[in-house]
mmCIF file of the N, C-alpha and C atoms, coordinates in Angstrom:
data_MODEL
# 
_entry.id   MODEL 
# 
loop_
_atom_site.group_PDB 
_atom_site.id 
_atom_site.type_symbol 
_atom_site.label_atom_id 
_atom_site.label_alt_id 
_atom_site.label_comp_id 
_atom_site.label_asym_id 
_atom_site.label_entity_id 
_atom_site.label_seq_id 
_atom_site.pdbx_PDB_ins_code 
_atom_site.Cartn_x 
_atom_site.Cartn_y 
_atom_site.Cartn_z 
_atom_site.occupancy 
_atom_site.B_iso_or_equiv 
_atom_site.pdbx_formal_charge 
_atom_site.auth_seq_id 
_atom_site.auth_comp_id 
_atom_site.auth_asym_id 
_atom_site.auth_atom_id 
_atom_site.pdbx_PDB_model_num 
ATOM 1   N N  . UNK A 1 1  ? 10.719 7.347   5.425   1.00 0.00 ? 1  UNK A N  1 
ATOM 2   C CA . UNK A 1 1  ? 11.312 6.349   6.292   1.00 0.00 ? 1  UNK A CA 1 
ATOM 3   C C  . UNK A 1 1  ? 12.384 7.037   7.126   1.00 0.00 ? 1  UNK A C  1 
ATOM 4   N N  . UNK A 1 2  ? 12.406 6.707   8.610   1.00 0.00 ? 2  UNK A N  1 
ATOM 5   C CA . UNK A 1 2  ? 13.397 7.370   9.669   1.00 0.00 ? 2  UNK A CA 1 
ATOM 6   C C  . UNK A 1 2  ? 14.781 6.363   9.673   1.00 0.00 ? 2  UNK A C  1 
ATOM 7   N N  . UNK A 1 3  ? 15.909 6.243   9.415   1.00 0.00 ? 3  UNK A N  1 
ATOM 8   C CA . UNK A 1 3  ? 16.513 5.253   9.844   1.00 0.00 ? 3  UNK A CA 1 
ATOM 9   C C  . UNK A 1 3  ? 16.464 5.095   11.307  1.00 0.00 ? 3  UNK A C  1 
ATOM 10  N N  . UNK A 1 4  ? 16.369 6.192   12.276  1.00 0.00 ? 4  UNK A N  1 
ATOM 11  C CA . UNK A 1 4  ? 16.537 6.028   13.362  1.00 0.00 ? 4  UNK A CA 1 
ATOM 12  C C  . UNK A 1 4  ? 15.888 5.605   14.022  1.00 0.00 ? 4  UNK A C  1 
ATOM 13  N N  . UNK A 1 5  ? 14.289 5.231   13.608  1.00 0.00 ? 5  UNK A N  1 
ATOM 14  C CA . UNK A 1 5  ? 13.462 4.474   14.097  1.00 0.00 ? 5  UNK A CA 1 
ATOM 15  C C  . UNK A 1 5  ? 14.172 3.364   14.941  1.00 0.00 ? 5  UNK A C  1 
ATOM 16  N N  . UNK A 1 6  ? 13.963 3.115   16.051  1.00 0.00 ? 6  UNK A N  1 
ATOM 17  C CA . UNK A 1 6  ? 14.543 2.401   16.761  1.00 0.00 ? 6  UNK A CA 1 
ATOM 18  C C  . UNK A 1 6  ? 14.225 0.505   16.810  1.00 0.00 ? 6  UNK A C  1 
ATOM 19  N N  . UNK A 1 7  ? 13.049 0.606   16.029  1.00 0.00 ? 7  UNK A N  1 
ATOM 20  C CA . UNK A 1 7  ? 12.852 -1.025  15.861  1.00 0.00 ? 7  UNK A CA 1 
ATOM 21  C C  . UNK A 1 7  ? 13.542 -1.232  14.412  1.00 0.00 ? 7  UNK A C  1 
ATOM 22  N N  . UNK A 1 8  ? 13.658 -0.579  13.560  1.00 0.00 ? 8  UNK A N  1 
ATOM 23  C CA . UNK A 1 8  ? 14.447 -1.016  12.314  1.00 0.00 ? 8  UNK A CA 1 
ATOM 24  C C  . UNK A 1 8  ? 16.112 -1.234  12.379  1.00 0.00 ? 8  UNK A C  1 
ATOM 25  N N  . UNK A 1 9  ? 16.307 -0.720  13.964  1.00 0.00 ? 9  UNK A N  1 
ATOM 26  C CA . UNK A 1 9  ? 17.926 -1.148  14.026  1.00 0.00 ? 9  UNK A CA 1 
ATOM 27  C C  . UNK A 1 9  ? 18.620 -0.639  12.761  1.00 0.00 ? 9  UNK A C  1 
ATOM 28  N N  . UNK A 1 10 ? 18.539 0.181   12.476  1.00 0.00 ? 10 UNK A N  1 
ATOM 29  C CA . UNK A 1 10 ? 19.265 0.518   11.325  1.00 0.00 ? 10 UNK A CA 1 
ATOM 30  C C  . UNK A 1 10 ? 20.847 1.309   11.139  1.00 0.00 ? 10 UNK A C  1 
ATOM 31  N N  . UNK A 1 11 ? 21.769 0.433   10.468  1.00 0.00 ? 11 UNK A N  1 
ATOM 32  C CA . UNK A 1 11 ? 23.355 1.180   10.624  1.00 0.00 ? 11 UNK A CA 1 
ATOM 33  C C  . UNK A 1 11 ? 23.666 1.720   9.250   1.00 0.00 ? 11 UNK A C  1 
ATOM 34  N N  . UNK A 1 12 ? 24.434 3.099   9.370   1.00 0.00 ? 12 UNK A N  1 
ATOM 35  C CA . UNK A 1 12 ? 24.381 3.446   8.142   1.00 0.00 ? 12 UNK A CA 1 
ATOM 36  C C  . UNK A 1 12 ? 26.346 3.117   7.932   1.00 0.00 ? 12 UNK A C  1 
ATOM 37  N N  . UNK A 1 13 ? 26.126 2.742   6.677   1.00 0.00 ? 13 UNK A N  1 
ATOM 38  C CA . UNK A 1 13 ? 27.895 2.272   6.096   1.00 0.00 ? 13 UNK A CA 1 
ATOM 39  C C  . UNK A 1 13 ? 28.342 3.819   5.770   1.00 0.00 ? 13 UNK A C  1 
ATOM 40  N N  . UNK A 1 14 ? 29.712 3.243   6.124   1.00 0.00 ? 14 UNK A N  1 
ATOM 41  C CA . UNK A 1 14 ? 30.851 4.820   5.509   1.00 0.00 ? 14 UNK A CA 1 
ATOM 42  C C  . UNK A 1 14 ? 31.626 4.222   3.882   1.00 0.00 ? 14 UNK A C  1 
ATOM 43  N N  . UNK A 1 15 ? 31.757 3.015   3.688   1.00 0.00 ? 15 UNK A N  1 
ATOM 44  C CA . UNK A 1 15 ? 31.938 2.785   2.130   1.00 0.00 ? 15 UNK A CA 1 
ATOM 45  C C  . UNK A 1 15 ? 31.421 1.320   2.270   1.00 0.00 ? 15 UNK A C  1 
ATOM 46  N N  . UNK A 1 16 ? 30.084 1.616   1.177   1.00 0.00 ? 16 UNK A N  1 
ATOM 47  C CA . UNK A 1 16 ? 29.770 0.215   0.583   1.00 0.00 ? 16 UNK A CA 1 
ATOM 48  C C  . UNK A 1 16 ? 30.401 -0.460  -0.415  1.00 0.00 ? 16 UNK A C  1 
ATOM 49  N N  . UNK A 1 17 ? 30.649 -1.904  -0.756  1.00 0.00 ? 17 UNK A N  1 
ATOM 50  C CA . UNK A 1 17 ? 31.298 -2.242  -1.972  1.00 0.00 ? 17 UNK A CA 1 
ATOM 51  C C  . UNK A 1 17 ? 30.032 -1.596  -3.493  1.00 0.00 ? 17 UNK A C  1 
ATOM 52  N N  . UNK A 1 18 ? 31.016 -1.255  -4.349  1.00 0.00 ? 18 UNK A N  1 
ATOM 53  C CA . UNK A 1 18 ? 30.691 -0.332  -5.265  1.00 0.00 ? 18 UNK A CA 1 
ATOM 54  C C  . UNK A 1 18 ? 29.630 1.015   -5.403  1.00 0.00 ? 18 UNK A C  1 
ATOM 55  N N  . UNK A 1 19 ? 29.739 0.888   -3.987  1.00 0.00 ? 19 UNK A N  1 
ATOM 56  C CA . UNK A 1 19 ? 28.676 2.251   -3.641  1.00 0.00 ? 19 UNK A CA 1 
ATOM 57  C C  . UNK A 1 19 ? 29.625 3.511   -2.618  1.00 0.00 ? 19 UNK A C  1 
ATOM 58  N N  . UNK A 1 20 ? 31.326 3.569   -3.521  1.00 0.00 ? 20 UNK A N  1 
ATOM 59  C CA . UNK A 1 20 ? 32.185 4.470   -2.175  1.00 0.00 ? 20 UNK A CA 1 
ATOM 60  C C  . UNK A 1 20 ? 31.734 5.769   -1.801  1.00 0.00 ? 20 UNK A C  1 
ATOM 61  N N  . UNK A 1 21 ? 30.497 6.486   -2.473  1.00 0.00 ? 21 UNK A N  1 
ATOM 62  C CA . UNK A 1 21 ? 29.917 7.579   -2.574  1.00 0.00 ? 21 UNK A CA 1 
ATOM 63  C C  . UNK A 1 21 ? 28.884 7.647   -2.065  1.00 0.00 ? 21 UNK A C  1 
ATOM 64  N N  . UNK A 1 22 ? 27.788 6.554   -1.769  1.00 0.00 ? 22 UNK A N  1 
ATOM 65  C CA . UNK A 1 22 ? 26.447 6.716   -1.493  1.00 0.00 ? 22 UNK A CA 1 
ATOM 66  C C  . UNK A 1 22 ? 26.391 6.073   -0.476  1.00 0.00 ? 22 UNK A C  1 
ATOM 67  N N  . UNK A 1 23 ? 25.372 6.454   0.304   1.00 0.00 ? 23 UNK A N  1 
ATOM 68  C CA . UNK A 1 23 ? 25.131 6.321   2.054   1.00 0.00 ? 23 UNK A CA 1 
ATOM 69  C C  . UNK A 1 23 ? 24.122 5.601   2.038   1.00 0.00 ? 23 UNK A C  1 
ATOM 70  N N  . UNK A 1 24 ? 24.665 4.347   2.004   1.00 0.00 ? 24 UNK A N  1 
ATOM 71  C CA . UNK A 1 24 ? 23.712 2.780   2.203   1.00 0.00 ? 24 UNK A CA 1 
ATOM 72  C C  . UNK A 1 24 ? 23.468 2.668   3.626   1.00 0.00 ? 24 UNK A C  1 
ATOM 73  N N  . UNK A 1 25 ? 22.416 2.375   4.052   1.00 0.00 ? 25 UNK A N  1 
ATOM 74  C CA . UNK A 1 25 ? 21.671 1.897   5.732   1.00 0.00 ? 25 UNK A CA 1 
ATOM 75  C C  . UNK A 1 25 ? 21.323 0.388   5.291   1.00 0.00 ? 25 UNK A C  1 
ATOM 76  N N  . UNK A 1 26 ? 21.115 -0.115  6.515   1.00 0.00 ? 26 UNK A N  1 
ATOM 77  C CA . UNK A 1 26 ? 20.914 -1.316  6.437   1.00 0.00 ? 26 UNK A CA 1 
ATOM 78  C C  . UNK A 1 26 ? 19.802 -1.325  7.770   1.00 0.00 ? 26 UNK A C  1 
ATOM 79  N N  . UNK A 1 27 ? 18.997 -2.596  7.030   1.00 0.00 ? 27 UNK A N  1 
ATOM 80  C CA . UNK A 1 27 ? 18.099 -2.113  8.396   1.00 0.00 ? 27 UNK A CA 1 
ATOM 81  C C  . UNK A 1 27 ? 17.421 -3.684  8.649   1.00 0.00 ? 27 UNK A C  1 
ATOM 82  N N  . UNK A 1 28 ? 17.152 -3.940  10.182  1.00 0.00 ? 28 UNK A N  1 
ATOM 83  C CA . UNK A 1 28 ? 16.353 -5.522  10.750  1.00 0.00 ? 28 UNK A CA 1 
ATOM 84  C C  . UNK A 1 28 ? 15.049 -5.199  10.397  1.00 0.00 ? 28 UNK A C  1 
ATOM 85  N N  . UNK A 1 29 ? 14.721 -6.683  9.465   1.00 0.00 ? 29 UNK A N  1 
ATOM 86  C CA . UNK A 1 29 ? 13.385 -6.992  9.584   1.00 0.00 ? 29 UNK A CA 1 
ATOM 87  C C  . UNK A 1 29 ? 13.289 -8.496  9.963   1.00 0.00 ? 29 UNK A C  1 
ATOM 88  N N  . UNK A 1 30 ? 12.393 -8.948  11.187  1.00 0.00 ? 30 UNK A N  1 
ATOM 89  C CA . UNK A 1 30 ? 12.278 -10.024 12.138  1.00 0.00 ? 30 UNK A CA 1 
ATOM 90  C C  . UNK A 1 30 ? 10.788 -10.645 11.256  1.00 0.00 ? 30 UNK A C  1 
ATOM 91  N N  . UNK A 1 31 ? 10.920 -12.115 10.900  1.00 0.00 ? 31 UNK A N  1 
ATOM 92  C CA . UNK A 1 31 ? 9.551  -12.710 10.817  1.00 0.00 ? 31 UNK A CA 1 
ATOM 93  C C  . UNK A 1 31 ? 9.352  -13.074 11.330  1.00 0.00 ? 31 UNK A C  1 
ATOM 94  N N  . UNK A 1 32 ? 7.831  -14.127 10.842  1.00 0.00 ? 32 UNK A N  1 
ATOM 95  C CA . UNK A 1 32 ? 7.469  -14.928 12.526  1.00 0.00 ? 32 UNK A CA 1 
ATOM 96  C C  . UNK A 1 32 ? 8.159  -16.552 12.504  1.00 0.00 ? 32 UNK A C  1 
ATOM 97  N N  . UNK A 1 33 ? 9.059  -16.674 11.942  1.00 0.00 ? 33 UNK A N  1 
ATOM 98  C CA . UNK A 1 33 ? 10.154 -17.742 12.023  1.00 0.00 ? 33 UNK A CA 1 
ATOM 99  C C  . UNK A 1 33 ? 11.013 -17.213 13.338  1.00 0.00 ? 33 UNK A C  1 
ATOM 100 N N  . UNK A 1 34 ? 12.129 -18.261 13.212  1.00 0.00 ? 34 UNK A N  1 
ATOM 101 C CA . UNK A 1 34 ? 13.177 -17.523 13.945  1.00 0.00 ? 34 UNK A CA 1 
ATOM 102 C C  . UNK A 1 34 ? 14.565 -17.080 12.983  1.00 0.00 ? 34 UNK A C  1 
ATOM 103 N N  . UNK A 1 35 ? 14.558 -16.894 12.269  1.00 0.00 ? 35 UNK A N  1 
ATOM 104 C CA . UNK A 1 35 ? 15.341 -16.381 11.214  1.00 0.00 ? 35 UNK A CA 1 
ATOM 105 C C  . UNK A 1 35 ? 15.129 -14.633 11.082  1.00 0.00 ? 35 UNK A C  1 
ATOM 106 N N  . UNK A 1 36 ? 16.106 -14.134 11.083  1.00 0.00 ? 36 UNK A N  1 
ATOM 107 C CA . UNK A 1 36 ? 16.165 -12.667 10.759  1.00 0.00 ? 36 UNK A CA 1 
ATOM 108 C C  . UNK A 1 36 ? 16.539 -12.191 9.555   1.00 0.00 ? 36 UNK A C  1 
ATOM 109 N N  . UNK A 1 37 ? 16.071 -10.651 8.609   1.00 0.00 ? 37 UNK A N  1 
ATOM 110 C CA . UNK A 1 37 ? 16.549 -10.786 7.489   1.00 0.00 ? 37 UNK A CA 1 
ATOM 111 C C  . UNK A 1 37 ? 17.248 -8.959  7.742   1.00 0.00 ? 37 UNK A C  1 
ATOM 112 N N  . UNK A 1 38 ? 18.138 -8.833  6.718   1.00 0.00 ? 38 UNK A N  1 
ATOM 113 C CA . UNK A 1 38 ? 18.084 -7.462  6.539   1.00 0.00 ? 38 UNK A CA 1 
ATOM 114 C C  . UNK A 1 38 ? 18.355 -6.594  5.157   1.00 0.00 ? 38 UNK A C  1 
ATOM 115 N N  . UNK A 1 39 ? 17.807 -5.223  5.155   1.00 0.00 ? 39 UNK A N  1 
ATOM 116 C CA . UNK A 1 39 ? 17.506 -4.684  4.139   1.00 0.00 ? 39 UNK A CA 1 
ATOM 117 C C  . UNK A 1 39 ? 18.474 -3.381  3.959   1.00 0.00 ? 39 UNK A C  1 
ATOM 118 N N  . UNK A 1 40 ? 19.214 -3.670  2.473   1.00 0.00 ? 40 UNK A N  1 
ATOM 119 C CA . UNK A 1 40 ? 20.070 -2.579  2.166   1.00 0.00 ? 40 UNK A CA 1 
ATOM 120 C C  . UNK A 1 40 ? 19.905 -1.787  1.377   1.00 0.00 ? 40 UNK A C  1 
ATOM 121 N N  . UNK A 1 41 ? 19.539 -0.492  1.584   1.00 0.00 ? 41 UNK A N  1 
ATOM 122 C CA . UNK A 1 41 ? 18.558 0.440   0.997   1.00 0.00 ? 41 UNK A CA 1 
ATOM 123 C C  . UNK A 1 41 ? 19.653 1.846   0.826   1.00 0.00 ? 41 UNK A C  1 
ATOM 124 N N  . UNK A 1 42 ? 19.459 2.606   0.283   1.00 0.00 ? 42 UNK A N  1 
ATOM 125 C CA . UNK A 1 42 ? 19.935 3.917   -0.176  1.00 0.00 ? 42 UNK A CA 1 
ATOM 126 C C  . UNK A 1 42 ? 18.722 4.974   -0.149  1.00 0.00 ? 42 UNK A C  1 
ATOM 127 N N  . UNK A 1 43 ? 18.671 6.558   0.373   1.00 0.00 ? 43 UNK A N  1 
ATOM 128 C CA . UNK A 1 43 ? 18.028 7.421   -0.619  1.00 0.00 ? 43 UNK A CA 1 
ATOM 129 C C  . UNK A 1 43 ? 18.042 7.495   -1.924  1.00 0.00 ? 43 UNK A C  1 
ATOM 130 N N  . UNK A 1 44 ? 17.409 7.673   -2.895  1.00 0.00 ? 44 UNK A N  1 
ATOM 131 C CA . UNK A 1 44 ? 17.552 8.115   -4.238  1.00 0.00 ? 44 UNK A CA 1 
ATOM 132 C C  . UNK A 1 44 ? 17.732 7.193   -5.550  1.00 0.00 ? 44 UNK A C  1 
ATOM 133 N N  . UNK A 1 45 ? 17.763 7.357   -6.349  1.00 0.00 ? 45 UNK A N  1 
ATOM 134 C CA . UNK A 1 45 ? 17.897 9.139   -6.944  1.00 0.00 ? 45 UNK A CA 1 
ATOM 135 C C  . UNK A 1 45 ? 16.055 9.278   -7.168  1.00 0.00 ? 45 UNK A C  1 
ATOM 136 N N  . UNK A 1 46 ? 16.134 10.390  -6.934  1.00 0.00 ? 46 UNK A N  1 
ATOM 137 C CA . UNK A 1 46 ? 14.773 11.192  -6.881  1.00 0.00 ? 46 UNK A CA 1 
ATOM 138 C C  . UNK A 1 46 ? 14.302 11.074  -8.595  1.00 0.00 ? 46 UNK A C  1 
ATOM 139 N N  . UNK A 1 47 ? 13.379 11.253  -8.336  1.00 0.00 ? 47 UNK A N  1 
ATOM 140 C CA . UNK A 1 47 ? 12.455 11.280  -9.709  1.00 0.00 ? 47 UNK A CA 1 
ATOM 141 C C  . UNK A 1 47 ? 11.457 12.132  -9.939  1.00 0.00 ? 47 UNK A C  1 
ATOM 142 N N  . UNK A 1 48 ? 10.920 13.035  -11.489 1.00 0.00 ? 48 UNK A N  1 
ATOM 143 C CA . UNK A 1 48 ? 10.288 14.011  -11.248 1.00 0.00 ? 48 UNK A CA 1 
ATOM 144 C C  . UNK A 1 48 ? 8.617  13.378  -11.660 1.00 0.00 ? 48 UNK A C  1 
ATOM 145 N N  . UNK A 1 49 ? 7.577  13.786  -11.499 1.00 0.00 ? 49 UNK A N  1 
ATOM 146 C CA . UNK A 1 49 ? 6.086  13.285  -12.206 1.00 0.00 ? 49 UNK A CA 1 
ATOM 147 C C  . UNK A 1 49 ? 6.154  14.171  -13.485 1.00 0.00 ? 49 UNK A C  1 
ATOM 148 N N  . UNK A 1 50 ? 5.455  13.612  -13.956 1.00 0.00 ? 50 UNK A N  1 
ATOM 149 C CA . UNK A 1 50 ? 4.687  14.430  -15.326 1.00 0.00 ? 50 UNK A CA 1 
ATOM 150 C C  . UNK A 1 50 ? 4.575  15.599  -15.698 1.00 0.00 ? 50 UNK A C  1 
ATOM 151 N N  . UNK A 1 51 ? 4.069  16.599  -14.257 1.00 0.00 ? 51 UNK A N  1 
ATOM 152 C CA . UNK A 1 51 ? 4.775  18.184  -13.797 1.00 0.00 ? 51 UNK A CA 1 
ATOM 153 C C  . UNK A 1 51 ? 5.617  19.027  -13.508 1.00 0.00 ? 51 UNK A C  1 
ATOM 154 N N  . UNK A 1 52 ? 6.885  17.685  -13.031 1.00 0.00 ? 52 UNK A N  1 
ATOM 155 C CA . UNK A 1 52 ? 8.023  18.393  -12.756 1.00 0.00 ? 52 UNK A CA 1 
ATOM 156 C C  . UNK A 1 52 ? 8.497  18.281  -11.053 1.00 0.00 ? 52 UNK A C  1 
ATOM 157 N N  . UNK A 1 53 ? 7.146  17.799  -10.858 1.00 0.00 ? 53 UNK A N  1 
ATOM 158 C CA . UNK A 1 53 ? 7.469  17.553  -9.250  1.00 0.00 ? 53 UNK A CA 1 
ATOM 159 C C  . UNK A 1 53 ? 8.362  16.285  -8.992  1.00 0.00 ? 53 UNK A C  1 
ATOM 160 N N  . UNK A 1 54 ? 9.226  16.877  -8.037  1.00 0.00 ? 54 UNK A N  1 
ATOM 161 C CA . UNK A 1 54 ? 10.103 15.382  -7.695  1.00 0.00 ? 54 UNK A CA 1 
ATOM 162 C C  . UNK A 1 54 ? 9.917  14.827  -6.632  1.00 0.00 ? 54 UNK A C  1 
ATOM 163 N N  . UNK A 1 55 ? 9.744  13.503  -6.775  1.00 0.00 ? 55 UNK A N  1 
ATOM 164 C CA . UNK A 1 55 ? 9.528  12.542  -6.104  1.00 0.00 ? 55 UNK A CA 1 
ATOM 165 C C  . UNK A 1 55 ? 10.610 11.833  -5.194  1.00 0.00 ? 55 UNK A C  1 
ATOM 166 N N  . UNK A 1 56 ? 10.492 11.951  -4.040  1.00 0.00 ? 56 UNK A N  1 
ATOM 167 C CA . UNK A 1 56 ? 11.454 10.764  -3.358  1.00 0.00 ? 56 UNK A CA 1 
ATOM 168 C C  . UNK A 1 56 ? 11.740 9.256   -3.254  1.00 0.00 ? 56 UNK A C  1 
ATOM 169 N N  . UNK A 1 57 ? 12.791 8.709   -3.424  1.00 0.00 ? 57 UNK A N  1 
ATOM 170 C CA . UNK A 1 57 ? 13.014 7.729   -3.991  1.00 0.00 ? 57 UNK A CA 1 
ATOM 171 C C  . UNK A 1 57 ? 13.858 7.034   -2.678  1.00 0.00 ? 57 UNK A C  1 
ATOM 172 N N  . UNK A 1 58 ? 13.347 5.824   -2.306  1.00 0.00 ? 58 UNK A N  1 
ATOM 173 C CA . UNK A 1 58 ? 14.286 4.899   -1.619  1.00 0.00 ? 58 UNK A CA 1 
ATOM 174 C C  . UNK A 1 58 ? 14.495 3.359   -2.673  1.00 0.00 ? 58 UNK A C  1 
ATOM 175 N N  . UNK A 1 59 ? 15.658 3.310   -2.891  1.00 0.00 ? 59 UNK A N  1 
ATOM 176 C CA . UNK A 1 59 ? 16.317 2.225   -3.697  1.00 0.00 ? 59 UNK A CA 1 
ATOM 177 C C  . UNK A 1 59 ? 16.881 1.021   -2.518  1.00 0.00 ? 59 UNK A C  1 
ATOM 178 N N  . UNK A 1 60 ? 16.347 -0.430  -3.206  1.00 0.00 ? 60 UNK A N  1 
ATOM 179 C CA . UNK A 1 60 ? 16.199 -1.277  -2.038  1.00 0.00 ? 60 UNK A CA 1 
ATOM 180 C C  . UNK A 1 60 ? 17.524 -1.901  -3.166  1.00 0.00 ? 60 UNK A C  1 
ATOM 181 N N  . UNK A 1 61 ? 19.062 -2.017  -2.209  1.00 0.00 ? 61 UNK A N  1 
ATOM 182 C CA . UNK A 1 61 ? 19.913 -2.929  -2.537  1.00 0.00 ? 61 UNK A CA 1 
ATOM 183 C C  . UNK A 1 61 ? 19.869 -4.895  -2.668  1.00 0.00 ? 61 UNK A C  1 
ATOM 184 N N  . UNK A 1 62 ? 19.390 -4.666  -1.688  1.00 0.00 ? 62 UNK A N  1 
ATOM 185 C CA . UNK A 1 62 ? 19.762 -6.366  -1.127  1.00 0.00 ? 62 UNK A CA 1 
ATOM 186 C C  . UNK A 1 62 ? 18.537 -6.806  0.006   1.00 0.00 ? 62 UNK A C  1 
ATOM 187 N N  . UNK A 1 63 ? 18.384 -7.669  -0.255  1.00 0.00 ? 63 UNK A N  1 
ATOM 188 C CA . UNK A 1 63 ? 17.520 -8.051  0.497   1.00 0.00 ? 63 UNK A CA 1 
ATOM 189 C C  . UNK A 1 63 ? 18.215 -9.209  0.850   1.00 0.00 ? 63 UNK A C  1 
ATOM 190 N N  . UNK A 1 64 ? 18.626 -9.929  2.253   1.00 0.00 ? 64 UNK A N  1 
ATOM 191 C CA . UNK A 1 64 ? 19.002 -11.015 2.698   1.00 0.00 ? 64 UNK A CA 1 
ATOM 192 C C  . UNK A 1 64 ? 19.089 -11.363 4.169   1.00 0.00 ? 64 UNK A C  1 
ATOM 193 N N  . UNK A 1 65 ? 19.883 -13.114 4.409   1.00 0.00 ? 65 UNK A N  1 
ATOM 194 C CA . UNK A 1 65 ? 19.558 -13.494 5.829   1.00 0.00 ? 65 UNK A CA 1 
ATOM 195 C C  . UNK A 1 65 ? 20.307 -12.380 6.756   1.00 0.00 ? 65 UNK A C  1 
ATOM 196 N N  . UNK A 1 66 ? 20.440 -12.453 8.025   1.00 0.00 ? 66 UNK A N  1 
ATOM 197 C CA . UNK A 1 66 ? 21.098 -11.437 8.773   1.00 0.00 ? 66 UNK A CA 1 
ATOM 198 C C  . UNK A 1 66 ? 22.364 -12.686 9.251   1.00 0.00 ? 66 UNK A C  1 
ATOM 199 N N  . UNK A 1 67 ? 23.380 -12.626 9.271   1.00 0.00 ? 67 UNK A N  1 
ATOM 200 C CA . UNK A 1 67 ? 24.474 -13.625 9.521   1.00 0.00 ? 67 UNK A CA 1 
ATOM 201 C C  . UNK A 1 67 ? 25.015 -13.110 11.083  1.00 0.00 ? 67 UNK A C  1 
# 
């Protein structure tokens, strides 16, 4: 996932509440209502498979209306 993708509108925070360390984005997702929602997501933490290979990990915070 790009944050910079330009239709995901996405802003990245400099301190989230209880996250003063980790680099939360937030990003628009539009339905076919007229209501908007948005999604607060983090990289990580990575995870390894069965082999040892590690896997990339996006962790979805919050999911809610856009105010």
């Amino acid at each position: 996932m790009d944050p910079r993708y330009p239709g995901l509108r996405s802003h990245q925070y400099e301190n989230f509440p209880n996250l003063p360390n980790g680099k939360v984005w937030d990003s628009y997702v539009e339905n076919q209502t007229a209501s908007a929602w948005r999604v607060y997501w983090m990289y990580g933490p990575n995870e390894k498979d069965e082999k040892g290979v590690e896997i990339a990990v996006i962790t979805v915070l919050l999911i809610g209306p856009h105010l």
